[in-house]
Backbone as ProteinMPNN parsed JSONL, in Angstrom:
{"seq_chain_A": "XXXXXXXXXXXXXXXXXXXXXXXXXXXXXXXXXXXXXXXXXXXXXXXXXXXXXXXXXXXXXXXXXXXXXXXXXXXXXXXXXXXXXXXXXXXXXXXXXXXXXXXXXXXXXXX", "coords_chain_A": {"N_chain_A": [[-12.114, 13.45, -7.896], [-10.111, 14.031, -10.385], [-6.971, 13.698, -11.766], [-4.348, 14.802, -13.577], [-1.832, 13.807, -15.653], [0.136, 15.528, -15.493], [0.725, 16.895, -13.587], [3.068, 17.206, -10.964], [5.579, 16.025, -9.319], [7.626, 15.286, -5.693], [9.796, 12.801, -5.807], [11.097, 10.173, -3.801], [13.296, 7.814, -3.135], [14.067, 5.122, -0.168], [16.548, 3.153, 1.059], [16.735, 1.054, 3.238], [18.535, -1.83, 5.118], [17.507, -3.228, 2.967], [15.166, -3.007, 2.486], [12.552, -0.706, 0.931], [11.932, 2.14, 0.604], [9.474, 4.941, 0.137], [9.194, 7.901, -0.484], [6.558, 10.611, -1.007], [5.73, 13.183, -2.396], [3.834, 16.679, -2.636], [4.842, 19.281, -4.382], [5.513, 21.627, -3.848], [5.264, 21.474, -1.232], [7.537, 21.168, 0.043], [9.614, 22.209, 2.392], [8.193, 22.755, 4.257], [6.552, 22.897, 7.391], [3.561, 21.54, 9.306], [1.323, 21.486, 11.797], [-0.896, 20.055, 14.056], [-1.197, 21.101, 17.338], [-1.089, 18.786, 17.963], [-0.485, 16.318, 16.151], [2.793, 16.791, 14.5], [3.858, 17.292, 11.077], [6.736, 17.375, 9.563], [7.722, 18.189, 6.387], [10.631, 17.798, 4.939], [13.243, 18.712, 3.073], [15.545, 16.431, 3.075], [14.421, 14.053, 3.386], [11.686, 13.863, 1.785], [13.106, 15.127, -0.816], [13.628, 14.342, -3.657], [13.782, 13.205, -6.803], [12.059, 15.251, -9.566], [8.441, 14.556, -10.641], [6.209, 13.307, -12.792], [2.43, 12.818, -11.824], [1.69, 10.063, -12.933], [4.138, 8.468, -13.19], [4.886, 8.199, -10.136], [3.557, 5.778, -9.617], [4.619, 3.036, -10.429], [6.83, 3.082, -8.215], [5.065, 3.101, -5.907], [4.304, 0.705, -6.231], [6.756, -1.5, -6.069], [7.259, -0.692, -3.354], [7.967, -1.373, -0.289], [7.515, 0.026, 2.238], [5.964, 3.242, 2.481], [5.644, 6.562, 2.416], [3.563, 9.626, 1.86], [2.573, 12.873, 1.188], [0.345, 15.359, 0.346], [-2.382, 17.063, -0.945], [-2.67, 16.458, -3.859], [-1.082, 14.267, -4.423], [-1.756, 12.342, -2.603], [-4.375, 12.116, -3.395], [-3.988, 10.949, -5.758], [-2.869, 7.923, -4.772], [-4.664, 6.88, -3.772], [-7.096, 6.924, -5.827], [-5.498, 5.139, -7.326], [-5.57, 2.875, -6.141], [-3.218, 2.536, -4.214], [-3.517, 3.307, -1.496], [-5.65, 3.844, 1.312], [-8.96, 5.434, 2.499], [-8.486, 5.012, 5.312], [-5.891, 4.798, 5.547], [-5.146, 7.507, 6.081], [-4.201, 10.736, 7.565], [-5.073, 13.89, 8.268], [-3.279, 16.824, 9.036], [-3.554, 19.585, 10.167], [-4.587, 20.603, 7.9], [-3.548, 19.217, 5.677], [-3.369, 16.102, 4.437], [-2.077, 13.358, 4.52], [-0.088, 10.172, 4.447], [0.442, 7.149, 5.443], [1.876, 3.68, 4.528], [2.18, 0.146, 4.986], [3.435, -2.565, 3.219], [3.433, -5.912, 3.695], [5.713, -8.83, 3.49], [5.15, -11.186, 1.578], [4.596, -14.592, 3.103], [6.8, -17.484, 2.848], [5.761, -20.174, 1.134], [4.714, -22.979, 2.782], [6.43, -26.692, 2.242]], "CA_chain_A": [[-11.116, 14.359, -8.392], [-9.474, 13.804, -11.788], [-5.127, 14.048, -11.66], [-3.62, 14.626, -14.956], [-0.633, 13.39, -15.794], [1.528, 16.897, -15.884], [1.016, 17.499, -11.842], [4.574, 17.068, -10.27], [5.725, 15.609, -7.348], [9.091, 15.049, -5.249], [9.89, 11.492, -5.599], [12.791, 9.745, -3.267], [13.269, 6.395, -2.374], [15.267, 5.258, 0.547], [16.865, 1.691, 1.108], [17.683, 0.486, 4.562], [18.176, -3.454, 5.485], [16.947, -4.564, 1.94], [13.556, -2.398, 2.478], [12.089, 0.049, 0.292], [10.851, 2.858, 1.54], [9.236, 5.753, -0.436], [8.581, 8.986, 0.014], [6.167, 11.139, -2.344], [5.074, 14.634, -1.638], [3.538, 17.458, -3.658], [6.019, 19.935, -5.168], [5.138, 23.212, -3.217], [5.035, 21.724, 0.14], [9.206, 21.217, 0.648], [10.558, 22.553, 3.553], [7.216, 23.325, 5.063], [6.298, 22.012, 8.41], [2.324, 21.304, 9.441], [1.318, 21.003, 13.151], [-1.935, 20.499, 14.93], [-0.939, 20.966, 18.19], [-0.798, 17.159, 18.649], [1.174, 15.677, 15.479], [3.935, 17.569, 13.667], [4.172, 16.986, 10.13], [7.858, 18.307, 8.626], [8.369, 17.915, 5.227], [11.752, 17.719, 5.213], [13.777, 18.461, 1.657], [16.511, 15.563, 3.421], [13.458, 12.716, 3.746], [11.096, 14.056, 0.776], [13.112, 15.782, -1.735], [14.054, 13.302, -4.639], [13.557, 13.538, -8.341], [10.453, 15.304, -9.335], [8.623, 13.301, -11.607], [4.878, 13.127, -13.135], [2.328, 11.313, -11.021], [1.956, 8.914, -13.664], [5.628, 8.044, -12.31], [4.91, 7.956, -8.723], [2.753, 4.376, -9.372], [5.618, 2.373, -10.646], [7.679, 3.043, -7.513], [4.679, 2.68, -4.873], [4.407, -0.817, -6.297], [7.687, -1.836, -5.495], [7.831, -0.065, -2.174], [7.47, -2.102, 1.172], [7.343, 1.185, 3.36], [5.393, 4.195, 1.583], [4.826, 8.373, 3.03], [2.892, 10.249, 0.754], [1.859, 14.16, 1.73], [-0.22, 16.638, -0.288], [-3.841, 16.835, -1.527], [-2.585, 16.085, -5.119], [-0.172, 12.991, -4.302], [-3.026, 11.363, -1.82], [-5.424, 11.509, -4.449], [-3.717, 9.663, -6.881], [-2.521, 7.017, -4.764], [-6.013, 6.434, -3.534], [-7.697, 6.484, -6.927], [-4.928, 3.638, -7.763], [-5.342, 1.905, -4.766], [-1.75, 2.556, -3.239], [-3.847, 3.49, 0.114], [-6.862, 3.734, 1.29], [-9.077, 6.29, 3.656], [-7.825, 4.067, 6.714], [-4.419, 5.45, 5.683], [-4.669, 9.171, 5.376], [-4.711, 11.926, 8.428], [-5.043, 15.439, 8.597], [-2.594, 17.682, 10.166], [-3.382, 21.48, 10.16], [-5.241, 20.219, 6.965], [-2.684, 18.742, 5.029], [-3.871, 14.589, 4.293], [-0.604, 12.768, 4.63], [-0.532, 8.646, 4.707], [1.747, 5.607, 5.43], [1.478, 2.134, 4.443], [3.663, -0.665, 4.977], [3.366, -3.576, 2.736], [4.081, -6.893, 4.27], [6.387, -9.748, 2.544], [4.227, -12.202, 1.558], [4.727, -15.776, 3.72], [6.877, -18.427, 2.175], [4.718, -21.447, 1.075], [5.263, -24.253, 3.375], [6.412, -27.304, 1.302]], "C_chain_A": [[-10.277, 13.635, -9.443], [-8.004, 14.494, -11.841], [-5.035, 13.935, -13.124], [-1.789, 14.173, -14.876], [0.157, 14.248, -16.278], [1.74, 17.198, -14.476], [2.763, 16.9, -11.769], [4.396, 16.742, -9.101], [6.666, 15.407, -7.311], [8.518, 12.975, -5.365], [10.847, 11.013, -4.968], [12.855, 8.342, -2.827], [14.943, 6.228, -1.358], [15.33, 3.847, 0.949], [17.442, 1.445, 2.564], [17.183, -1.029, 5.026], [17.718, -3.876, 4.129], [15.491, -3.656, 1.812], [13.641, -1.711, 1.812], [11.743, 0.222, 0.629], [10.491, 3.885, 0.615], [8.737, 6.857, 0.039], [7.941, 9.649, -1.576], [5.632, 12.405, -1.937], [4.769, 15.849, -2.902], [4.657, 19.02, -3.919], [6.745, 21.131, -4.152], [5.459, 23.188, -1.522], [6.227, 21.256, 0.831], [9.218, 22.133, 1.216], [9.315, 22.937, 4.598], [6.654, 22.328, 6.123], [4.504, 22.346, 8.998], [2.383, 21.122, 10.742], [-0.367, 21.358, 13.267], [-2.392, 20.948, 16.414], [-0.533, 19.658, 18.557], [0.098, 16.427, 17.956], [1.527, 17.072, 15.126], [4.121, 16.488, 12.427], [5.66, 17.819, 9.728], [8.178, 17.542, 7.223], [9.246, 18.269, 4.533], [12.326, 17.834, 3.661], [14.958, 16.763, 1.892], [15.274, 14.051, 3.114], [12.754, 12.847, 2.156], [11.728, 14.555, -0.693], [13.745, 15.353, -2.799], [14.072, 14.152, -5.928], [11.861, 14.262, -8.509], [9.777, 15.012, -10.919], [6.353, 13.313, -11.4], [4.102, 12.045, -12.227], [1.906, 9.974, -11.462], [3.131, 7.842, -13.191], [5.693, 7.501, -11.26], [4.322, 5.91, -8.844], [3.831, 3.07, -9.637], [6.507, 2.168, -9.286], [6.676, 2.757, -6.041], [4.705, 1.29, -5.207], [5.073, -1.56, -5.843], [7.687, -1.352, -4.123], [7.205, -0.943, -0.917], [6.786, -0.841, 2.389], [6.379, 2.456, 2.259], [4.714, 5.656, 2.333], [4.663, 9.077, 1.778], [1.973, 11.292, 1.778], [1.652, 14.409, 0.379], [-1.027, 15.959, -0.831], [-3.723, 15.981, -3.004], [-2.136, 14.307, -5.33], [-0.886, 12.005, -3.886], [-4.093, 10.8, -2.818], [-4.977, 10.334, -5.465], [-3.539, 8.307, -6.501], [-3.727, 6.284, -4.235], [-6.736, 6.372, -4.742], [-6.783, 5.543, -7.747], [-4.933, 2.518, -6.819], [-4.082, 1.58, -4.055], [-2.635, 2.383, -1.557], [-5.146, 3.614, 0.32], [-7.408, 4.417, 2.609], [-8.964, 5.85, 4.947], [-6.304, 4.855, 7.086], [-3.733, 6.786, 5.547], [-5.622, 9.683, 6.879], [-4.231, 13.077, 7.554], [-4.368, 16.239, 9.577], [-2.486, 18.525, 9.641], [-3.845, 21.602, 8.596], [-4.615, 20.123, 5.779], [-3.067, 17.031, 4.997], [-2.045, 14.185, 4.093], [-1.151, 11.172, 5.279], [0.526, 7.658, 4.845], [1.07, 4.611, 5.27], [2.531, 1.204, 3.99], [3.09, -2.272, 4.524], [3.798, -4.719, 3.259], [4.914, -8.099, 3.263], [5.205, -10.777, 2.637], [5.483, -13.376, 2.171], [5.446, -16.45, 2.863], [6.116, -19.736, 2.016], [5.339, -22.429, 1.811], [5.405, -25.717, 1.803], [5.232, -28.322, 1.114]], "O_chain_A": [[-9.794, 12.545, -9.136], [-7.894, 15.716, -11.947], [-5.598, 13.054, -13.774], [-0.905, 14.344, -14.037], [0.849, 14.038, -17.274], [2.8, 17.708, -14.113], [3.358, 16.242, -12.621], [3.58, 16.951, -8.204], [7.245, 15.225, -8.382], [7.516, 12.296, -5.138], [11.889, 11.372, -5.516], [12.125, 8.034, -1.886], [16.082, 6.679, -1.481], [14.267, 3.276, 1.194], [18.612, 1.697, 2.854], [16.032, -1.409, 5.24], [17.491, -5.086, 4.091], [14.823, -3.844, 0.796], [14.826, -1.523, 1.539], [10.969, -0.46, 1.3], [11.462, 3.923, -0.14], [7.886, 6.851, 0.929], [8.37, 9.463, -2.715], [4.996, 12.411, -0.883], [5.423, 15.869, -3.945], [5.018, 19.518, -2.853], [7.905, 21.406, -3.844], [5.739, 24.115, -0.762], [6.158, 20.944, 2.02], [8.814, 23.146, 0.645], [9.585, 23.403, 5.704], [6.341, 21.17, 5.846], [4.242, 23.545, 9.086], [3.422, 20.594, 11.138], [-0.977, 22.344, 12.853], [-3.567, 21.136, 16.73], [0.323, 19.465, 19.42], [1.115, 15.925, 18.435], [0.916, 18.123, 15.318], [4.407, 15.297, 12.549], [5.534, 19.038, 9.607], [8.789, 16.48, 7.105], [9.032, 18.975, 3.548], [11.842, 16.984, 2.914], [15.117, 16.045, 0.905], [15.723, 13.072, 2.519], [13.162, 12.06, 1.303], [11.015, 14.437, -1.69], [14.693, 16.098, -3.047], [14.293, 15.354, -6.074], [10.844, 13.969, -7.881], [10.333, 15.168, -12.007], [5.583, 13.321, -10.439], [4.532, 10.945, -11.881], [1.765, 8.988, -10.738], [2.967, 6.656, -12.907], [6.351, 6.473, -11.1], [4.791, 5.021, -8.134], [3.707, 2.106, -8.882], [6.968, 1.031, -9.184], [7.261, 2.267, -5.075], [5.205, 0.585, -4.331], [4.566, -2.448, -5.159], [8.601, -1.995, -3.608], [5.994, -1.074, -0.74], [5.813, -0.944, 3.136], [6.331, 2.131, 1.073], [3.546, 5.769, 2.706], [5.465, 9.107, 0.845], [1.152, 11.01, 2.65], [2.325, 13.99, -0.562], [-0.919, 14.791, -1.204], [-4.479, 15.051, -3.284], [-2.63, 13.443, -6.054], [-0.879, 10.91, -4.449], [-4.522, 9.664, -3.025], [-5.468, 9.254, -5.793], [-3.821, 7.414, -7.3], [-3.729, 5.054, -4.29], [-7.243, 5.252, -4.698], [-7.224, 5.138, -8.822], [-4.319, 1.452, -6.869], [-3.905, 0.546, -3.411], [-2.386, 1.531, -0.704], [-5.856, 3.462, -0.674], [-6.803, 4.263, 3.67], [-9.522, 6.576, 5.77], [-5.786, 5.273, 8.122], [-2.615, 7.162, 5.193], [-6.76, 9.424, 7.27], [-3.436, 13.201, 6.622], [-4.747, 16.358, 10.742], [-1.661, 18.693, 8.743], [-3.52, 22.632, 8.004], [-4.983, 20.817, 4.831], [-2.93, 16.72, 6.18], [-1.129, 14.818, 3.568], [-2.042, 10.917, 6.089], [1.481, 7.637, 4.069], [-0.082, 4.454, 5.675], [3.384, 1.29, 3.107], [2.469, -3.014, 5.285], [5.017, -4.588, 3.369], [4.507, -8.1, 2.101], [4.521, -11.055, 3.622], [6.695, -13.314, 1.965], [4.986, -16.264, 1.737], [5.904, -20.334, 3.071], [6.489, -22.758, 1.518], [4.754, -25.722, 0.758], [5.171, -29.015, 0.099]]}, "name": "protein", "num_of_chains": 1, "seq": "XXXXXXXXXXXXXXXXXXXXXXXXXXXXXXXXXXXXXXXXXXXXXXXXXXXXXXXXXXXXXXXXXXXXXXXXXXXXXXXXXXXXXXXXXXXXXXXXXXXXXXXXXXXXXXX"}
């Protein structure tokens, strides 16, 4: 699948302790909540609903991001055809692909 660089997406970042956390979600799917009986997805305008911003945009800010949630078919794709995530990191709820991935600090070098 081929993303152009006019799609939209919510962008928000959220800072707690020093962390970066990101949220990225596709435009349409604010305030709407997903369930399979087993998880519950809510995609919350309070958690998801940032700046909205080309997904050209979005790649700049997963880079930086230690923490990273990313819903909708459009948003997933991209960050998987940049290598943000990878099919390890993407379920399905009520057939919605939604993914987390939490970057670790790299080790300080012993001297």
């Amino acid at each position: 699948m081929r993303i152009g660089g006019n799609s939209i997406t919510y962008l928000k970042t959220h800072i707690s302790g020093g962390t970066l956390l990101v949220a990225v979600c596709d435009q349409e799917l604010i305030g709407q909540t997903f369930s399979d009986g087993t998880l519950t997805l809510e995609v919350s305008e309070f958690f998801y609903k940032g700046e909205i911003v080309s997904l050209l945009d979005v790649g700049n800010a997963l880079e930086d991001a230690a923490i990273a949630n990313i819903v909708g078919k459009r948003s997933i794709a991209h960050a998987l055809e940049h290598g943000f995530i990878s099919e390890d990191n993407i379920i399905v709820i009520d057939g919605m692909p939604h993914a987390q991935t939490v970057t670790m600090p790299a080790s300080p070098q012993a001297p």
